[in-house]
C-alpha positions in Angstrom: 58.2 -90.4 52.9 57.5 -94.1 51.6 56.2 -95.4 48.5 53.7 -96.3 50.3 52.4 -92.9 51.7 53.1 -91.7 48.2 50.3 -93.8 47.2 47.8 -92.7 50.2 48.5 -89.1 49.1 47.3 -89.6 45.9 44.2 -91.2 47.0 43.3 -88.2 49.0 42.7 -86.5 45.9 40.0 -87.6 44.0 38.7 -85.4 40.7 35.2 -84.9 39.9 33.8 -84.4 36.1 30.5 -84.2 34.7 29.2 -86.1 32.0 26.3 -84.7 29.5 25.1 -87.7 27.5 21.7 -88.3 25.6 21.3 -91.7 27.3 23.5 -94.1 28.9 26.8 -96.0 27.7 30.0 -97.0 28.9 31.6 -93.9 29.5 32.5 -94.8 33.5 34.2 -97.5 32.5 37.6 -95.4 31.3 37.6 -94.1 35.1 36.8 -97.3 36.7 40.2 -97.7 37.2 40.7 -94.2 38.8 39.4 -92.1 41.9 37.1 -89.7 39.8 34.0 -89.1 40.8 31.2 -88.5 37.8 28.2 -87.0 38.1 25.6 -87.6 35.1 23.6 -84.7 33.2 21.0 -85.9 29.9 20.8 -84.1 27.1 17.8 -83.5 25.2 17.6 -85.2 21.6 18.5 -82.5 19.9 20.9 -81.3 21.6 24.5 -81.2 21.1 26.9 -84.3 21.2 28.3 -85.8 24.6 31.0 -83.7 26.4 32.3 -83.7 29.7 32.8 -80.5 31.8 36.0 -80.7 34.5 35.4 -78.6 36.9 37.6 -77.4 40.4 34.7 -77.2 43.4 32.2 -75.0 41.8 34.7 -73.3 39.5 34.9 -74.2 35.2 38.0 -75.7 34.3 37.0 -76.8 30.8 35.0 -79.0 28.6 36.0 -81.6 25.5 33.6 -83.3 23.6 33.0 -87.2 25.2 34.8 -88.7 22.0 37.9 -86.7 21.8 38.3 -87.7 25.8 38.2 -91.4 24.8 40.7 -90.8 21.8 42.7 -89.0 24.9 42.7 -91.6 27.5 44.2 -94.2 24.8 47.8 -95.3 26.1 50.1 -94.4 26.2 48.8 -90.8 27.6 51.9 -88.3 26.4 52.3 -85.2 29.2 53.3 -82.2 26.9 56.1 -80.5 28.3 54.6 -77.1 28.5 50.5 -77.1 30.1 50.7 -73.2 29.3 50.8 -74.6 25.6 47.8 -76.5 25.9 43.7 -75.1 25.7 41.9 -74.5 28.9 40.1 -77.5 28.1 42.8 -80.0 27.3 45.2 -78.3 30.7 41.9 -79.2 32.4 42.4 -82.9 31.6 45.3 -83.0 32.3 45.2 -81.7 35.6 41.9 -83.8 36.0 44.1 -86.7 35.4 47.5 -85.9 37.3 47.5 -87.9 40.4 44.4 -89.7 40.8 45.4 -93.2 41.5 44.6 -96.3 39.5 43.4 -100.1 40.2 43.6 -103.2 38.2 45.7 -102.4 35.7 48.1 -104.8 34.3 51.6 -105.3 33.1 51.0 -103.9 29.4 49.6 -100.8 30.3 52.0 -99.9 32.6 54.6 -100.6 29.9 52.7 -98.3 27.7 53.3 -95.3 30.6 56.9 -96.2 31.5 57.7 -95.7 27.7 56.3 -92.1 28.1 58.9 -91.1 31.2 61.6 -93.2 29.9 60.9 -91.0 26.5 60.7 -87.8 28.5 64.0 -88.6 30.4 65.7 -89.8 26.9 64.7 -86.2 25.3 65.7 -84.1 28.5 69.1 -86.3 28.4 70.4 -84.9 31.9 69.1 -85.5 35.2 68.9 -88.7 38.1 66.5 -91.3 36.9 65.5 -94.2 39.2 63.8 -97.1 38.0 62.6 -100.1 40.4 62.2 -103.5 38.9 60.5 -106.3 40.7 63.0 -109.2 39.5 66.4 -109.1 37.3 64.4 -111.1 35.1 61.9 -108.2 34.5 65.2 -105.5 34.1 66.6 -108.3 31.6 63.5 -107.5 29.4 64.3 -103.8 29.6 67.9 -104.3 29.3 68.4 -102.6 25.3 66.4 -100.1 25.9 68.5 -99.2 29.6 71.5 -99.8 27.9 70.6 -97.1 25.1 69.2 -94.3 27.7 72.6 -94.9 29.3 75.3 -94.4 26.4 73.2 -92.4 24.3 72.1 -89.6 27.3 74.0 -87.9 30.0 71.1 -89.8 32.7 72.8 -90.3 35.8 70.7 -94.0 36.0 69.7 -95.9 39.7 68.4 -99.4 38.8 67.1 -100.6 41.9 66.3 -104.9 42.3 65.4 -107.2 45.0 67.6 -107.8 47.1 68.8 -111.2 46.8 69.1 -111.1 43.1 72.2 -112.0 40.8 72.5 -108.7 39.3 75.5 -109.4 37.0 73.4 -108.5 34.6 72.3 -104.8 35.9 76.1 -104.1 37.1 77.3 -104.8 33.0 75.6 -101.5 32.4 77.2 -98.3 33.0 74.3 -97.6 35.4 74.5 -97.6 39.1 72.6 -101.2 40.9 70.9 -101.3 44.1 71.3 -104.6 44.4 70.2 -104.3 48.8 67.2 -101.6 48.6 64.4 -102.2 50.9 62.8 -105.3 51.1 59.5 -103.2 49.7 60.8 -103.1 46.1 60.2 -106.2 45.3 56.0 -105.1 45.3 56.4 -102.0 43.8 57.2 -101.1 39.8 58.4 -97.3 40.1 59.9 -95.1 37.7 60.7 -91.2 38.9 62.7 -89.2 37.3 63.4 -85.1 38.8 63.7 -83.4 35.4 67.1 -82.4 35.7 66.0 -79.9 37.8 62.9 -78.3 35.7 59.6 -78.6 37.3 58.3 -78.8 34.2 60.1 -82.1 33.1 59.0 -84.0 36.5 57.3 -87.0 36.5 57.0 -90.3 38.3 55.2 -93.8 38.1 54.6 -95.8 42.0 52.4 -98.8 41.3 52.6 -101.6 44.0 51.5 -105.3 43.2 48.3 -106.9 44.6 47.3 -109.8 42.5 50.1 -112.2 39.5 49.2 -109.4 36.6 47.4 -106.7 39.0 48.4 -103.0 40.0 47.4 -100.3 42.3 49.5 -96.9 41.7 49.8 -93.5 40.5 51.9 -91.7 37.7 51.6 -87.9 38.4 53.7 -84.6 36.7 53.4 -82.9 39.7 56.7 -81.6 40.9 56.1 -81.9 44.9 54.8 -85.2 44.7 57.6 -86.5 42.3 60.1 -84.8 44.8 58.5 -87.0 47.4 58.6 -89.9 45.2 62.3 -89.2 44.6 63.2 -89.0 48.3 61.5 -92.0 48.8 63.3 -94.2 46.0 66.9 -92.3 47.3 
């Protein structure tokens, strides 16, 4: 298992929604950076408001109105620890969401999402945690908050860099530095962490560089693909 494949598995599996809508706007657009298909349905005037139905084949999952899926798929998009918590509807999005692969999106937004798993490893506090960073320069950025998750939590922490790079900097932390990894990490920004064990507390972030402030990736809670994710960064 690469990072690579990790990537071609999660294009293998798109999601599908429907969209009910009285005429049309830019709904589309918040999945034009994901594999989802979306079929559109009109409403009649006076009908009720927008809402989108997820559905598994021909089987209901769920259905949210259109403007509480907007307010959803604001980042950063929190992963509750428990889906058995959550409404059909809302464990339908979530699943809807889990794994579909995304395109063009840039350095900010995957800041937003690293801050979720960083969060989620912080408040688990146990576990192996690998995060890849294209340059020192980029870990130097991240360097306080690294340097917090590793005195303040029981992490057992892999920074991996480039190889090449003076990584005085990553060694002064009581982390462990991959300063030779494959040559492939310098394209890819990953984050995986493997819960400490709980399947639960899983998750993983694989997003490999095509363009100067452009990604193509995946971040997905599900624990055989972040196992896979974990063998590949170990």
């Amino acid at each position: 298992m690469s990072l690579e494949s990790i990537l071609e598995n999660a294009e293998r599996h798109e999601k599908s929604v429907v969209y009910y809508r009285r005429e049309p706007d830019d709904f589309g657009s918040q999945f034009a950076t994901r594999n989802v298909d979306i079929t559109y349905r009109d409403l009649p005037p006076a009908g009720p408001d927008p809402f989108v139905v997820v559905r598994d084949g021909e089987r209901f999952r769920g259905a949210v109105s259109a403007d509480t899926l907007r307010e959803f798929l604001r980042p950063p998009i929190r992963h509750p620890d428990d889906l058995g918590e959550l409404s059909p509807a809302y464990r339908a999005i979530f699943e809807l969401l889990d794994t579909t692969v995304f395109a063009s999106l840039h350095r900010r937004q995957l800041l937003a999402t690293s801050r979720e798993l960083e969060d989620r490893a912080w408040r688990v506090g146990r576990g192996t945690f690998h995060a890849g960073f294209q340059s020192v320069a980029a870990f130097d950025a991240q360097r306080s908050l690294y340097r917090q998750l590793a005195e303040g939590t029981d992490l057992d922490i892999h920074v991996h860099v480039v190889p090449g790079a003076d990584a005085d900097s990553v060694r002064s932390l009581p982390v462990t530095a991959h300063i030779d990894p494959d040559a492939d990490t310098g394209r890819y920004w990953f984050l995986v962490f493997d819960g400490d064990g709980d399947d639960r507390q899983k998750c993983a972030l694989v997003a490999e560089q095509r363009g100067p402030d452009e990604f193509y990736g995946t971040w997905t809670y599900d624990p055989s693909l972040v196992d896979s994710a974990f063998e590949a960064v170990s």
